[in-house]
N, C-alpha and C positions, 0 to 999 in steps of 0.2 A: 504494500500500500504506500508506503513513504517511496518507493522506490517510482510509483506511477505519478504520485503527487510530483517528486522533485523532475521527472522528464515533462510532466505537463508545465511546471512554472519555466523550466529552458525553453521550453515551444514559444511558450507567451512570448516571453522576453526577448530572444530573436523575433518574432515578429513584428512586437514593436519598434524593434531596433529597424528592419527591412523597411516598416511603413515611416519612419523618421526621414530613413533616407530617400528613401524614393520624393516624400515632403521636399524634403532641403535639394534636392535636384530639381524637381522642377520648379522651384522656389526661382525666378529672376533676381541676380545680383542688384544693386542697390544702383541707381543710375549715377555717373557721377554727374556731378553741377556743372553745367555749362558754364563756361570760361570766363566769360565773363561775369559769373557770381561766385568763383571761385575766391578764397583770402588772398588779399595781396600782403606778402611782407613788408611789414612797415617798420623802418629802425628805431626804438625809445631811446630815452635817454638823454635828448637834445638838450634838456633843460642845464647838464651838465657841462656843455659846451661851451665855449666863449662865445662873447656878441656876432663876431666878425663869422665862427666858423658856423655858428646856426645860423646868419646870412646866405652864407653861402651854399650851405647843405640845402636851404627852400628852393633855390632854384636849381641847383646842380642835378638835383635827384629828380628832375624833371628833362634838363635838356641834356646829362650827360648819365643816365639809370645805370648804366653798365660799373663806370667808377665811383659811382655813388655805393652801388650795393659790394663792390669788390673793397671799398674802403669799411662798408657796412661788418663785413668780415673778418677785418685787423684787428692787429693787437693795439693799431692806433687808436682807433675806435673806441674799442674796450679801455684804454686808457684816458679818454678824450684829449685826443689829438688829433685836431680836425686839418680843414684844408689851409685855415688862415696861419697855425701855429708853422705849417715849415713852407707854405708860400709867400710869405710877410717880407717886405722890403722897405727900404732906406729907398727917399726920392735922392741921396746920393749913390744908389747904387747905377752899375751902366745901365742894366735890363731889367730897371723900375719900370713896371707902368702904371697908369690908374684903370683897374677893373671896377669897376661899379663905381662903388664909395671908398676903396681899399687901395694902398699901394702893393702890389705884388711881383713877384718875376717868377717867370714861366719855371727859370731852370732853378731846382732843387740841386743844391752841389752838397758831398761830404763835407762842408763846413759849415751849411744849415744843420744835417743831420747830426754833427758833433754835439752840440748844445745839449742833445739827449743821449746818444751815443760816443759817446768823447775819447774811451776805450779803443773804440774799433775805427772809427777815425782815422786815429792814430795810427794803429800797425796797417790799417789800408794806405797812408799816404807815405809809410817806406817800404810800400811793396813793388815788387813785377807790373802788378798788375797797372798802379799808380801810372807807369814809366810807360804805358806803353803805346801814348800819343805820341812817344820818342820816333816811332816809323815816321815821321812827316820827314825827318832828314837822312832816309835811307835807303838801299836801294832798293825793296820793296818798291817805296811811296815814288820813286823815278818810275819805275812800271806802270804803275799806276798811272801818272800825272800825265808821262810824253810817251811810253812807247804803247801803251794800252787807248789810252785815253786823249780827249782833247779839251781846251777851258771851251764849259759852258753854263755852267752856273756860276754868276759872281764869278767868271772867271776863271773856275774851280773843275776839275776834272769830273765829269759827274760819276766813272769807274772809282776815283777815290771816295767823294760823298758815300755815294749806296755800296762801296764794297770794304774798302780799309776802313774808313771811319763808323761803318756798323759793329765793327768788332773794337778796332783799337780808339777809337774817338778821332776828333782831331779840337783846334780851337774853336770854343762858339762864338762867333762874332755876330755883334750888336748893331742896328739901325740908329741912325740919331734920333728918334720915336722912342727908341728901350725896344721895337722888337726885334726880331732873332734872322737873322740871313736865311735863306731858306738851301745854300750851298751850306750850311752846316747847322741847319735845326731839322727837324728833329734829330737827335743823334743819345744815344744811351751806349757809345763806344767805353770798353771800363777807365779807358784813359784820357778821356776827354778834358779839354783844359776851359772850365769852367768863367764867367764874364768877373765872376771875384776873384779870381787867381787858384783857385782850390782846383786841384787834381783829382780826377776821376768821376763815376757816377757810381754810386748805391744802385742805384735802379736797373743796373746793369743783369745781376745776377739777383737783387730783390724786386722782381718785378711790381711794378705799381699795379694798380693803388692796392693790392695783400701786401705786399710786403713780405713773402711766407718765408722764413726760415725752411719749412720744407720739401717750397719748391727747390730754393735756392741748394738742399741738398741731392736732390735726383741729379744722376749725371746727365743727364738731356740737357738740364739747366747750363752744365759746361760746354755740353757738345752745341749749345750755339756758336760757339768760336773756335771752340778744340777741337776741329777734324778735318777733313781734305788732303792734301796731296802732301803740304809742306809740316801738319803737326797734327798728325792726325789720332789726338788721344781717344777720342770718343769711340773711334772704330777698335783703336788697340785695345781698351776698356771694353769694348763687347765682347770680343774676341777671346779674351782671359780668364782662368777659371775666375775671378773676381766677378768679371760682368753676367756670367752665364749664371752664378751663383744669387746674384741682384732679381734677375728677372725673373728664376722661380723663386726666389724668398722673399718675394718683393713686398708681400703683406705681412711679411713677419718682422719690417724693418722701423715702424715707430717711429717713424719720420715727423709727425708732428710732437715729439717728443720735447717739453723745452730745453732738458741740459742734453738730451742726445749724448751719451756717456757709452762707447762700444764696450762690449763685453757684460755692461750694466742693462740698456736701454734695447740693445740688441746686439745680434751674433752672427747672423745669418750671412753678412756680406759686408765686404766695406764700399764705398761709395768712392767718387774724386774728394769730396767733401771730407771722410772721415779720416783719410790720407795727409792730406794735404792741412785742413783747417781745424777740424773739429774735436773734439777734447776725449783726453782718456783718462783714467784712472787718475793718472801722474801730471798729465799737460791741461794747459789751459784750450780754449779755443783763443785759436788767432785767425785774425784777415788780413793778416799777412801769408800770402800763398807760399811763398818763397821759402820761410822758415824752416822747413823741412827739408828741404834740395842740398843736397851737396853738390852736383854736376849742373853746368849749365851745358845745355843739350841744343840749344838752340843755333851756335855762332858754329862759325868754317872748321873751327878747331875748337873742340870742347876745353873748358878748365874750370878748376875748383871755385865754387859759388862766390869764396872771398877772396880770390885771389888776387882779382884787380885793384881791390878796395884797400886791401892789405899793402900792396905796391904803392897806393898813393897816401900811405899814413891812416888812411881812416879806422877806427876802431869799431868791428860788426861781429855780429854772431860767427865763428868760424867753421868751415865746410864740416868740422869732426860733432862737434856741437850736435849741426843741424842733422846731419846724420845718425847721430843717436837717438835728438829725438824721434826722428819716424821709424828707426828699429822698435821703439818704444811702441809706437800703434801698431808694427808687422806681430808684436810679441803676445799682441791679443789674442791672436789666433795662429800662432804658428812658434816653435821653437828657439831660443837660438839658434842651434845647428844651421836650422833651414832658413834662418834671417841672412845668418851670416854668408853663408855657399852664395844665398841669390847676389848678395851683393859683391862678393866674388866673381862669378861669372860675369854680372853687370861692366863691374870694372874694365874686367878682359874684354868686354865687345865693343866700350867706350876709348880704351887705350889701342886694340888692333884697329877702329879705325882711324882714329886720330895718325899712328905712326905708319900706319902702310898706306892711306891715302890723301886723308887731309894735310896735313902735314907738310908731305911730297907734294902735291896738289900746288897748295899755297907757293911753296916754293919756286916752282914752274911759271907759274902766274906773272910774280912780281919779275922775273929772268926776262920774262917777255915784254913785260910794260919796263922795265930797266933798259932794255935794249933795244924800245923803240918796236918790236916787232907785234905790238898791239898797238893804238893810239888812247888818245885820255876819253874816249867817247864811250860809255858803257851800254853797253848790249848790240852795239853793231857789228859785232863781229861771231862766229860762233863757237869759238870756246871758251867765250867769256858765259853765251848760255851753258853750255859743256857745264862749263867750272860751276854756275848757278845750283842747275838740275844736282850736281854730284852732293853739295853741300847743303843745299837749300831744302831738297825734295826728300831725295833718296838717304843721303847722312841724317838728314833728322827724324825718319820712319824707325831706320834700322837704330837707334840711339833711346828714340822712344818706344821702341818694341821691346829692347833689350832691359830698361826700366820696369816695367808693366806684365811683363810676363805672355808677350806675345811672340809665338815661336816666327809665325808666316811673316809678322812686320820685323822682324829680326835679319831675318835669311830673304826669301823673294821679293820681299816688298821693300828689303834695305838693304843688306851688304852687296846680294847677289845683283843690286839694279847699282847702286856701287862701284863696285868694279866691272860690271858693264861698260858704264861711262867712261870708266879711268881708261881700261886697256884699248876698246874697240873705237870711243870716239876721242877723247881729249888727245892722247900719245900721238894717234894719226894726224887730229888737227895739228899738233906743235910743232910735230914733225915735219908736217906740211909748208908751215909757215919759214921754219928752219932752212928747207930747199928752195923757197920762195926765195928768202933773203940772201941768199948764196947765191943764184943765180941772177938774182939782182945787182950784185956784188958786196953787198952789205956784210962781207966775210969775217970781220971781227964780232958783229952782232949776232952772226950766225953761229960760228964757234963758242962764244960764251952761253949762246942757251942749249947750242947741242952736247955742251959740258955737263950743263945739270943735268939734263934728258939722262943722258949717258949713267951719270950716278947714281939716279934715280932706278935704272931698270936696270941695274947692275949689283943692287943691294940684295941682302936675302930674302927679303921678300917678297921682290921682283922677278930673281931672276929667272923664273920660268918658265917669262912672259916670251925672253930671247931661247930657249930650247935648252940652258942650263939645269942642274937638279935643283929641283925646293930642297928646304930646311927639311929636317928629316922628322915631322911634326907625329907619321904615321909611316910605321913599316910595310910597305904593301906585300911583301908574302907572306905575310901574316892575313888571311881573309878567310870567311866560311863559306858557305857552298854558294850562298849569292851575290858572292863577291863584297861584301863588305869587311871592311880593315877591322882588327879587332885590336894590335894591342899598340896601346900608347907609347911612343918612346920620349924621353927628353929634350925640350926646344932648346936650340940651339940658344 
């Protein structure tokens, strides 16, 4: 009897359960509200604002919605700090104007920003990055200006405007009105040289009006300027177990975190951000990029970060310094051992190309422009591109590959395009020029650069190139069944 009762109350009970559902199926979801009576977000709080910046917030959030509600989102915001507080100008400034009732200027520089960030300011205006409206007097900004480009804005190359000065800045120059040339406004280049004398833009890498610390650490945010042919970090950073490790742990990474602390805050990957700037156990953050580098990877021939500075007396953080502290953020997630080996090998691919190409390279160069067999005209000739392409493109792949832990920007994408250059184009052009000038009769000018030539591919680790033996790096009868070299012997 209990046993008939307890199967008749299960019948019940799944039935009612069947007839519930079958109910809430054909039950119609709930319509949403047409669009127009949907809530609009509206931001409180005004009351706590200044006069000036609830001014301007009434009409902003009508003709410009978009940075209204992206500033709505800030931590300015949340702080009240509105438009007035870092638009606010001196009618003695150049790029005063009067908006409304207000004097303002358009361009926000890091020495508006300082007044609240005074910290970061600071290690931004003796950085890399500070410096790096310096391209305006280099051979870059000549490409740019005369062999790329022609004046047409203000005069102005408009290849330089929209392409150098999007990344590295350049000057913003002022109307006698206070507004902005349009050959250099808009511009958010990180080294832009500001109408009050102040270096760089904030805005560059904290996009306006968020501001977000955690865009400004995704590396996308770097690879607006860090990629392409001649420094292409963003690519070598995808390409690395670092970046590969980024893009599946990407939600595990706490990026809107405010101390952002690796090994505390997250583990999963480190960023260009967490490398380069952002704080660990032991370090501060800084906005100074540089802080961490010991090589500069950039120039014809690499050298230690302080070395130049150190040669003219100046007293700066020195290359060993800087280098320990970023072994400091490698050590979060990797060994000693394996800190140390990477920057070992690093070494090795910074110094082999410095001494067997750059180096020689350079030397070559100046033989030719000493002897007249080049003229002072730069880029008319082609192994002045030659010499470009080797140092510019391909030395700085293969230099930033060998940093970053990219095998491909190492080897194909940098030694092996390298010494492409070196052997099959630049030696033939010199060479060339060499018989040129001989049969010119130019014979002294000719012998003195067919001298270095000569030394140059004469040395050990050249001389191959003439059917002489290499350095004896690998013993070739030593190899396994598919032909690869197995055992190491001692370099010479």
């Amino acid at each position: 009897m209990n046993n008939a009762l307890s199967q008749a109350r299960w019948l019940l009970l799944l039935g009612l359960c069947a007839v519930t559902s079958v109910w809430a199926d054909a039950t119609p979801p709930p319509k949403a509200p047409p669009k127009e009576e949907r809530p609009v977000e509206i931001l409180r709080g005004f009351d706590r604002l200044s006069r000036e910046s609830r001014t301007c917030v009434s009409c902003h959030r009508e003709k410009t919605p978009s940075i209204y509600h992206q500033w709505g989102a800030s931590k300015h915001y949340r702080a009240n700090v509105g438009c007035y507080e870092c638009h606010q100008a001196s009618t003695s400034d150049k790029d005063a104007i009067m908006h409304k009732e207000f004097v303002i200027s358009v361009v926000v520089s890091p020495r508006d920003c300082a007044q609240c960030h005074e910290k970061e300011a600071a290690q931004f205006e003796r950085s890399h990055h500070a410096a790096a409206g310096n391209i305006l007097g280099s051979l870059d900004n000549r490409l740019a200006e005369v062999v790329e480009g022609m004046p047409m804005l203000d005069g102005t190359s408009a290849v330089t405007t929209v392409g150098c000065a999007g990344c590295h800045g350049s000057i913003v120059r002022v109307n006698s009105d206070g507004s902005l040339k349009p050959s250099t406004w808009p511009n958010t280049g990180i080294g832009r040289i500001n109408p009050d004398g102040s270096r760089g833009a904030c805005s560059a890498c904290h996009l306006r009006h968020n501001f977000s610390a955690a865009q400004a650490r995704d590396p996308d945010n770097c690879g607006r300027c860090h990629l392409g042919p001649d420094h292409p970090q963003k690519e070598i950073y995808e390409e690395s177990a670092h970046g590969v490790a980024f893009r599946a742990h990407r939600d595990k990474m706490n990026l809107e975190s405010s101390k952002w602390i690796v090994g505390e805050d997250y583990t999963a990957a480190p960023t260009c951000a967490t490398c380069h700037m952002s704080a660990t156990k032991d370090l501060p953050v800084t906005h100074d990029v540089g802080d961490r580098i010991s090589w500069n990877l950039r120039a014809p021939v690499s050298f230690r970060i302080d070395e130049k500075d150190l040669a003219k007396g100046k007293q700066v953080k020195s290359w060993r310094e800087r280098r320990k502290d970023m072994k400091n953020v490698c050590m979060n997630c990797h060994g000693r051992n394996v800190v140390d080996a990477h920057y070992e090998q690093f070494d090795a691919v910074v110094l082999t190309y410095n001494e067997k190409f750059a180096k020689p390279g350079l030397k070559l160069m100046k033989a030719l422009y000493a002897n007249g067999l080049l003229d002072k005209v730069k880029f008319n000739e082609d192994v002045e591109w030659t010499w470009f392409y080797l140092w510019h493109h391909e030395g700085r792949r293969a230099r930033h590959g060998a940093a970053m832990f990219s095998p491909d920007y190492t080897h194909w994408n940098g030694m092996f395009e390298v010494a492409n250059r070196f052997y099959i184009h630049m030696v033939p052009e010199i060479q060339a020029r060499i018989d040129k000038a001989r049969a010119e009769g130019k014979t002294e000018a000719a012998d003195a650069v067919q001298k270095v030539l000569d030394e140059v591919l004469s040395s050990a680790p050249h001389r191959w190139f003439r059917g002489e033996e290499p350095p004896p790096f690998w013993r070739p009868d030593q190899t396994d069944d598919h032909g690869f070299q197995l055992q190491k012997t001692a370099a010479p």
